[in-house]
Residue, then its C-alpha position, 0 to 999 in steps of 0.5 A: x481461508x484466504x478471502x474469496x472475491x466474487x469476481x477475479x477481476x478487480x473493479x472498475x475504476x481509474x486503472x482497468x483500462x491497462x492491457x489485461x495480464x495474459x491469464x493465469x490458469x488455476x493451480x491443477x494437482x500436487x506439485x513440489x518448488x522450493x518457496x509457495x508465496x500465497x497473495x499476488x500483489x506488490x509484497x507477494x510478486x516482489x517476493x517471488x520476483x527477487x526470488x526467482x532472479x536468484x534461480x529458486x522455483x517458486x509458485x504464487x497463489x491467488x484467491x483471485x488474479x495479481x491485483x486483484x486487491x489493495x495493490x491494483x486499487x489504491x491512489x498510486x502514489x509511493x511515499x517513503x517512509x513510515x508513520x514514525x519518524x527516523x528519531x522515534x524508530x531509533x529510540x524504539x528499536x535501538x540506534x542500530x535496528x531502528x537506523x536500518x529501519x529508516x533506510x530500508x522505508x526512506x528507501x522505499x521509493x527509490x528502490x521501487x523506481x529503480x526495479x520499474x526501470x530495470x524491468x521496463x514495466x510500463x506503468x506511469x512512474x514519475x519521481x514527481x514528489x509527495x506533499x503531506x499537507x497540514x490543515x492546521x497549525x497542529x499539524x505543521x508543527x509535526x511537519x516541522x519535527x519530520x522535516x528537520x529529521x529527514x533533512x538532517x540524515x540527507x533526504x532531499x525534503x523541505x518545509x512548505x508555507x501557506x503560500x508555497x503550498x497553495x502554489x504547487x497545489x492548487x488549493x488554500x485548504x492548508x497552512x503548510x506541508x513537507x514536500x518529500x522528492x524522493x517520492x512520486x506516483x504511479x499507476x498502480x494496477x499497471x504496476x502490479x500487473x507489471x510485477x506479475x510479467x516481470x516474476x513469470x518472465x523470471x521463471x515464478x509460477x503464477x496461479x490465479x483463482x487458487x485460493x489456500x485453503x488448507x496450510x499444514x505441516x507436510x514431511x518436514x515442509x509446508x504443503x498448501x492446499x487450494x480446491x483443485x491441488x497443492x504446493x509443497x514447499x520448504x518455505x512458504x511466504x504469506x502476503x495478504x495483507x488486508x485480505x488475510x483470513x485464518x489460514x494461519x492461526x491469529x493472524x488475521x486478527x493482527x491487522x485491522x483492515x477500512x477501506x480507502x474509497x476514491x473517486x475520478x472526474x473525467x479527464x479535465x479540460x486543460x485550462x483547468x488542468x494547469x490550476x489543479x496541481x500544476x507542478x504534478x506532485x501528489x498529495x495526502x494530508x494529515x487529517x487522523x481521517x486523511x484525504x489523499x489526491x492526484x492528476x492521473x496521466x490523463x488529466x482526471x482529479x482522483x480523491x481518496x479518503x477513508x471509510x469503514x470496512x465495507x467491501x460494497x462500497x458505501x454510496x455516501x462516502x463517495x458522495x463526501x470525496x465529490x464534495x470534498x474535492x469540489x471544496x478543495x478546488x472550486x475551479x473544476x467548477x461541478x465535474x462529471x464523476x466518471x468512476x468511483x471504486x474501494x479497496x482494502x488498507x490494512x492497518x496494525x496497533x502500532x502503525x508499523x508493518x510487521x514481519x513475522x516468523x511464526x515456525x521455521x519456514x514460514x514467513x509472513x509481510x504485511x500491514x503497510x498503514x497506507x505506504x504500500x506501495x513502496x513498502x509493500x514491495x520492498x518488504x517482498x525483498x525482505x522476504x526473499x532474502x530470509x527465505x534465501x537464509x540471509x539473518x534477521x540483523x542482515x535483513x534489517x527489519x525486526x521480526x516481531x511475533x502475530x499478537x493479536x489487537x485486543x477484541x478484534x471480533x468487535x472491530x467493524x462497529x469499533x471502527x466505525x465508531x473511530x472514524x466517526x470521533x476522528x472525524x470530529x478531532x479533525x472537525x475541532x481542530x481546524x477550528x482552533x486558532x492558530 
């Protein structure tokens, strides 16, 4: 059973004032297409967009509606590239695979601002640049190793220093960075409502408040069931990400999924604005506890940070974004807070999303490690590709079998456990001198 949400409208926060997506009617009685895609967010739609472009009849399905989840919940920011760097990709995977996988995930945020303009999906999309600031000198000397390897293959990338940094953002809580141009932000429920339009427009089928329940071999095809009707289809996509549950066997204890909570001041006065992240990049840092922020499109500071999984929200945790936030940039002076909100990230053992292909006709995205918005949509296009039959070498990402993260049943007290340790790593090193 994929997880059911209580309400099929995502929670408020910085983004639900978008124009609401026209409805989409529960799945009713058994039909047939050629590919059903269970999930509705960035890898789902992107999914049956590039599908249905290519003239197949494919069906999505949603526990709730397009959204609903991590895609129209998280900071917006599209960060190319992975939590590995292009050197180690290589030497993991091979020169071959291990380069087309830095091209594919270095390519990530092109690819998503490219498919935004060519279907005029209106969502604040800005190629405004990304910096992964370094709180310590620890850090930066990592900065310094990824920096010189993507500048080696011709990214548009450079080394920030302590005074550089402060400029662009507007905070001296850091000895360096890596300004990444090839990056930039967006609004992210916009987006995936986006998505949404541009999929229906091209003939996808978009069921909301359908949730699978049931996923079984059927006449030679997989047929999905939800509470009211079925799909049957040859080829079924599961994109689910950090909402995956047991509808297919072990899967769900792949990925570990924390929640990436996030607070919004109100819109700040423009005087103020004009200090905060003046030149409009956005940021995230290298913290094993990360924080992550941004000016939205109307001026309001978001600060974004991890926590452990609890799908309520925990009151203290929102309340350490505030402060941290107010640290970072004394300037706002005390804010008024106007919204707070958490959505889910799934993250896997070796810090890599995973493409899977467990029996013939199943395939299987997910675990993005807090790059999904640019990697979850472009692995929706690996995905159609190998529905459409392209070869695993043509699709360019390896596809590795659903082995489950040892004792996964002990993972929420586990993780609370490791966010509390990461957080005192993080705690010693930013006391050790430099």
């Amino acid at each position: 059973m994929i997880h059911l949400p209580a309400s099929p409208d995502p929670p408020t926060s910085a983004w639900t004032a978008v124009e609401p997506l026209p409805e989409t009617a529960p799945l009713e009685g058994d039909r047939r297409a050629d590919v059903v895609v269970v999930g509705a967010g960035y890898s789902g739609l992107s999914a049956a967009l590039h599908l249905a472009e290519r003239g197949v009849d494919v069906v999505v399905l949603d526990a709730a509606e397009p959204g609903w989840g991590g895609s129209g919940r998280n900071g917006g920011q599209v960060i190319p590239g992975l939590k590995h760097e292009p050197d180690e990709l290589e030497h993991k995977f091979g020169p071959e695979t291990g380069r087309r996988m830095w091209q594919i995930s270095g390519g990530a945020a092109d690819f998503v601002f490219e498919l935004i303009a060519r279907h005029k999906i209106s969502c604040h999309a800005q190629a405004c640049g990304w910096i992964g600031a370094a709180p310590h000198e620890a850090a930066l000397s990592g900065l310094r190793s990824r920096t010189e390897q993507w500048q080696r293959r011709g990214a548009p990338v450079e080394l920030l220093d302590r005074q550089k940094i402060a400029e662009l953002t507007g905070t001296t809580c850091y000895v360096g960075g890596m300004l990444d141009r090839r990056a930039g932000a967006l609004q992210p429920l916009a987006y995936v409502r986006g998505l949404a339009r541009a999929a229906r427009q091209a003939g996808a089928a978009i069921h909301g408040r359908s949730a699978a329940r049931k996923l079984d071999a059927h006449a030679g095809a997989w047929r999905v069931v939800t509470s009211a009707g079925s799909v049957t289809a040859s080829t079924v996509i599961l994109a689910t990400n950090a909402y995956t549950d047991d509808l297919w066997p072990g899967l769900k204890r792949t990925v570990l999924p924390v929640q990436s909570y996030q607070v919004a001041t109100r819109p700040l006065p423009e005087h103020v604005r004009r200090r905060v992240l003046p030149a409009g990049h956005v940021v995230s840092d290298l913290r094993r506890i990360l924080f992550y922020f941004r000016l939205d499109p109307e001026g309001r500071l978001l600060m974004g940070g991890r926590g452990p999984l609890n799908d309520s929200g925990d009151p203290a945790l929102f309340a350490r974004l505030e402060a941290t936030a107010m640290r970072f940039f004394p300037q706002v002076g005390a804010p008024e807070w106007e919204h707070r909100w958490s959505g889910r990230v799934a993250l896997t053992a070796d810090h890599l999303p995973h493409l899977h292909e467990p029996r013939p006709g199943v395939l299987i995205g997910l675990g993005y490690n807090g790059r999904g918005v640019a990697m979850a949509t472009v692995m929706g296009k690996l995905l159609a590709d190998r529905a459409l039959g392209a070869s695993p070498a043509d699709v360019g990402w390896p596809v590795t079998p659903i082995t489950p993260v040892p004792l996964h049943a002990w993972r929420l007290p586990a993780m609370a456990l490791v966010v509390h340790w990461k957080r005192f790593q993080d705690w010693l090193d930013a006391r050790r001198p430099a």
